[in-house]
N, C-alpha and C positions, 0 to 999 in steps of 0.2 A: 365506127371507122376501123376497117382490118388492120390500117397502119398502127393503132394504139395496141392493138392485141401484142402483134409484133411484138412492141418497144415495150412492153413490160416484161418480156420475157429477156428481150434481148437489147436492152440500153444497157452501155458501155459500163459497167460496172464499177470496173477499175477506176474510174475518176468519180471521186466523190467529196462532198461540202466543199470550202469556199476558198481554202488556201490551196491552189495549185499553182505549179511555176517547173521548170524545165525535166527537173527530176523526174517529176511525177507521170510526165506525160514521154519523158525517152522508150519506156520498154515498150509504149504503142507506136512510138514512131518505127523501133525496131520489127513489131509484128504487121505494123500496113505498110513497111517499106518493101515486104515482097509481093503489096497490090497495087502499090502505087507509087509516083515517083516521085521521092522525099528526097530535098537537096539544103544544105547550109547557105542559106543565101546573104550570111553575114554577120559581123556580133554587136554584141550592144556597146553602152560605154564601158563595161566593164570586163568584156573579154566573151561571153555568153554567145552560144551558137543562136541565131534566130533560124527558125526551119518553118520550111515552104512545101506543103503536100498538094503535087498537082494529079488530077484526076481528068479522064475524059479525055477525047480527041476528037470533040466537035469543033466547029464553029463559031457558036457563040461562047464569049471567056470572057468568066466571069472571077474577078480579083475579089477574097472576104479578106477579112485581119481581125483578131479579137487580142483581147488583152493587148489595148496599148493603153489604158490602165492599170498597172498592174493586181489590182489589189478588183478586179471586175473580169471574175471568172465562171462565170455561169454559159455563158456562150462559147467559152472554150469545151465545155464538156459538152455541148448538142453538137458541137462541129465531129466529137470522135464519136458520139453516139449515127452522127452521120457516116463519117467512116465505116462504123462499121456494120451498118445497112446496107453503104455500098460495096462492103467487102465481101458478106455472106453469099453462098453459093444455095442456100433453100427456098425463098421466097423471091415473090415480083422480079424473077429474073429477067423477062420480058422487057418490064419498065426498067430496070436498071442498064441494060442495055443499051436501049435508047436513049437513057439520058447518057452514057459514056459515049453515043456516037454522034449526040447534041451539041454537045457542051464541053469547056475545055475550063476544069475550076482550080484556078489558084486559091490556097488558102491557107493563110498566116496564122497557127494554132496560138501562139505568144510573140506579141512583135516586141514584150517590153522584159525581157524576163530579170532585168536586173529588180523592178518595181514590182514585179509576183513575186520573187523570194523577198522580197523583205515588205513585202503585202500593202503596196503606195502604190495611190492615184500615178504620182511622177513617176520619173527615173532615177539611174543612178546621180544625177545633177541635180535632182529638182527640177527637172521641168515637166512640163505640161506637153505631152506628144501632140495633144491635140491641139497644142495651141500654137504650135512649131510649122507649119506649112508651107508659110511664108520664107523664114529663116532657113529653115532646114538646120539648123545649129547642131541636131545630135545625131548620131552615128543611126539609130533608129529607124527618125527621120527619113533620113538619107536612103536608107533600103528599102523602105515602101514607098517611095516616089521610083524607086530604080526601076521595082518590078512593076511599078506604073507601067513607067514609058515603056518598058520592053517588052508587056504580055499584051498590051493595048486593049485595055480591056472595054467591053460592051454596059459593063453591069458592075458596082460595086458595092459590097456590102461593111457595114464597119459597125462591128460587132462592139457591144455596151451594157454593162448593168446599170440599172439608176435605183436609189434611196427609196425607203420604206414610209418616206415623206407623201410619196405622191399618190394622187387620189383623182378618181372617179364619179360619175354621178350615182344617185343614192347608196354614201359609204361602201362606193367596191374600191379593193387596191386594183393601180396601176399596175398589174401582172407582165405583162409586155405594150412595150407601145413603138409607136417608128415614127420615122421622118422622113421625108424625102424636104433634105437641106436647100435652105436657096441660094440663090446662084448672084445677086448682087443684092444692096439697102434697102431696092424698091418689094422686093418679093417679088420679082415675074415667075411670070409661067412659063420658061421657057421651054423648047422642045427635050432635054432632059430631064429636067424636074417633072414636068406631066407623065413621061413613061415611067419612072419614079416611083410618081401618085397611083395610077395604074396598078403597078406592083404589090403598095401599100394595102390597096381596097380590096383588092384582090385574098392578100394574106389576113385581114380584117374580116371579108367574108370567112373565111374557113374558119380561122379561130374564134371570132363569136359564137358558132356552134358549142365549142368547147368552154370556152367561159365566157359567156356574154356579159356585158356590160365592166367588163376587166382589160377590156383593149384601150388603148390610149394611143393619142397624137401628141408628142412633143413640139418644143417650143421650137419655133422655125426663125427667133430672130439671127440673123446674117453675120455671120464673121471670116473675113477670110483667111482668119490665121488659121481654122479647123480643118482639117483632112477632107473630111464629108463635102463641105461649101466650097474648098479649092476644087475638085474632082469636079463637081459639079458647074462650077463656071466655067471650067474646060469641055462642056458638053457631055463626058459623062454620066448617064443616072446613076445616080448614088442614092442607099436607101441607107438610115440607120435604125440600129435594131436595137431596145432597151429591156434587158431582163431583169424583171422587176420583182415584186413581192406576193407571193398567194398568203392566204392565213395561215397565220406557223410555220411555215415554208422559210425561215431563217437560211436555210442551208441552200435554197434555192433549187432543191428535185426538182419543183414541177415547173415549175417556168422553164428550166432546162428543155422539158419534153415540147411544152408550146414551142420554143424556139426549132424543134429538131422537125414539130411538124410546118411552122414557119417556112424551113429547109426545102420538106419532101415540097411544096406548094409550089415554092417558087422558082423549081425546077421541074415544073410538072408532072409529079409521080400525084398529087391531088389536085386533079380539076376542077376550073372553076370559072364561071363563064365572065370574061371583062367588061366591067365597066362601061357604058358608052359614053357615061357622063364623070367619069372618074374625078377630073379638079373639082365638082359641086360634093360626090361623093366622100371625096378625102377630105373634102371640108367638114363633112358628118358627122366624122370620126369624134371625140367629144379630146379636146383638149386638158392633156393633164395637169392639174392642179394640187398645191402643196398642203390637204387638210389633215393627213395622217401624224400621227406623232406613235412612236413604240408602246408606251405606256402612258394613260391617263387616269388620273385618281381627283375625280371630281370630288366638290363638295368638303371640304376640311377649313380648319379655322388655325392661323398662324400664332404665335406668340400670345400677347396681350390683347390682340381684337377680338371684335364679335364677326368681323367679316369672315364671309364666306367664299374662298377663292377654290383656283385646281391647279395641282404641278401636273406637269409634262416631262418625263423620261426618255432621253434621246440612248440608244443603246451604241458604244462607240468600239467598233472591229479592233480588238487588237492581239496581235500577234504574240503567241506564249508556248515554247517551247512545239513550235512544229503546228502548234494549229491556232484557229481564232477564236478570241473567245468574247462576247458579248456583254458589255463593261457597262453598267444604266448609268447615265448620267444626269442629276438632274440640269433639265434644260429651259425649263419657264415655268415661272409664277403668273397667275392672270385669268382671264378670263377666255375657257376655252370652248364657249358657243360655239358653233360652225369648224369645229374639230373635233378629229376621231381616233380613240384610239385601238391598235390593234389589240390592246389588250385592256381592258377598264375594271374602277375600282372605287366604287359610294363613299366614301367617308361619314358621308350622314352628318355633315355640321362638326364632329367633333376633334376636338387640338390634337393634333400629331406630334411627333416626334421623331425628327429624321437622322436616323444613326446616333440616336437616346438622345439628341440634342435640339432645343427649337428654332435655333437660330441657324436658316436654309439659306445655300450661297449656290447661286447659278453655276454651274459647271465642279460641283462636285461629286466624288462618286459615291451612290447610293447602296449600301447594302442592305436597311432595312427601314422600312415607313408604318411606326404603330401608334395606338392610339394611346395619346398621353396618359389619360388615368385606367388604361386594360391594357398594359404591353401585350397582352396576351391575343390581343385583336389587332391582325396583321394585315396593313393594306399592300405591300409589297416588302418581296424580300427577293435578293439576290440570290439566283439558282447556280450561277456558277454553268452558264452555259456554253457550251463551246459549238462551235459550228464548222 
């Protein structure tokens, strides 16, 4: 694909790993506000500019927003790695062209930035953006419904990271997966959701190429407290995007790129011919499911028994002096058949010792798992990683 040559040379640089939040992204808002038109279109609870980069002066307009998560940033950096695709002056000028005389793109870089600086799902309240539609209770809220109603949009996109939980057929991660949200309790197929699905299969084609069998369909049960499901009963297509996990990929690079080629697709700079039967085909897509876990270390024997069990290490994001760092936690005892983990470790039957002690308590933190009589035989240790 030429579009990959590109983006290795010329993905946005400047934004990198997983804590991003206003700061980090002002001195680009500074250098694409002399390509494009970047307005304050209001603050958060806590006072925080939220900023709106509109592009294009087609037709069809299309409203994105990412980071109303705060702490789900990976699809903030494909939207400037977009940026600045659309900003250069050496390649696919042709296509860029057409897509600026197509298309007219709203796009919300951080709708939550008080919950990116301080690296939470919420906001500054506690609340859930996504779960606020109905209420509208936060100031957030309230400005992505505004520039709802006022750009009237065709198409919207609601940008999303999801957990290194989810999983795929024969142990591939959920790297990216979508949705196209329903629209009431029954699922219909309404006429928005199907152009939606369309969209979906579409971006599913292209990026199987890329990583086959690492695409995923999210969960489509109904809520109408959610951004996605409200837009979408209003007629609306709404698609949601989840950037997900590749192996080792902690910091989330390369999903970044799937989501940037996601971008070029769904705005036609890669073709791709649609669907005729798109609702059978979006049903194809293979449903993601939660068999992943961070770390597994099969096979080990606890205290005084002769059983043979496996822990599971859940690694927990937290915020330390400016960046994230990767905290193991253990997170189950039991039997982990039909789980996988990204990273694995045999025990071989013999007694561990977790953090020199035998006695293991769900949700504490892990910094070393060795074997009781060879401390010197280490099945996990804490690297002290930051992302």
């Amino acid at each position: 694909m030429e579009f990959s040559a590109w983006y290795k040379d010329h993905f946005e640089s400047r934004l990198t790993g997983r804590y991003i939040h206003t700061k980090h992204i002002a001195p680009l808002l500074d250098i694409y506000g002399h390509e494009f038109s970047i307005s304050v279109i209001g603050s958060s609870e806590k006072g925080k500019n939220i900023h709106c980069i509109k592009m294009g002066t087609g037709k069809k307009v299309v409203l994105a927003w990412s980071q109303m998560h705060g702490n789900e940033s990976t699809t903030t950096k494909a939207i400037f790695d977009f940026c600045k695709f659309i900003a250069q002056k050496s390649s696919f000028q042709a296509e860029i062209g057409e897509f600026l005389d197509s298309f007219t793109f709203y796009c919300i870089p951080i709708l939550n930035p008080d919950g990116a600086e301080q690296y939470s799902r919420e906001n500054a309240n506690n609340i859930d953006l996504n779960r606020d539609a109905r209420e509208l209770s936060q100031a957030e809220s309230k400005i992505l419904r505004k520039i709802f109603e006022e750009s009237r949009p065709d198409l919207c996109l609601n940008l999303h990271d999801q957990r290194t939980i989810y999983s795929l057929p024969d142990k591939m991660p959920a790297t990216v997966s979508f949705l196209a949200p329903a629209a009431n309790k029954a699922l219909d197929i309404t006429t928005s959701r199907e152009t939606a699905m369309k969209e979906i299969v579409a971006l599913y084609s292209v990026l199987s190429e890329l990583i086959p069998g690492q695409i995923g369909r999210y969960d489509d049960s109904f809520n109408d407290n959610c951004m996605g499901d409200s837009f979408q009963m209003e007629g609306v297509p709404t698609l949601l995007f989840e950037a997900g996990h590749s192996r080792g990929d902690y910091r989330r690079e390369k999903s970044r790129e799937y989501i940037f080629y996601a971008l070029l697709t769904l705005f036609g700079f890669i073709t791709v011919e649609k669907s005729k039967n798109a609702v059978d085909a979006y049903y194809l897509i293979p449903e993601n499911e939660e068999r992943f876990r961070d770390v597994i270390i099969r096979n080990v024997q606890l205290g005084d028994t002769d059983k043979v069990t496996s822990l599971a290490i859940r690694y927990e994001e937290v915020l330390e002096n400016d960046r994230i760092r990767l905290v193991p936690i253990l997170d189950e005892i039991g039997d982990l058949n039909g789980f996988f983990g990204h990273k694995e470790a045999d025990a071989e039957g013999v007694k561990i010792l977790l953090n020199s002690h035998e006695i293991l308590s769900i949700g504490e933190k892990v910094s070393i798992i060795v074997s009781k009589y060879a401390i010197n035989r280490v099945f996990f240790r804490d690297s002290l990683t930051f992302i």
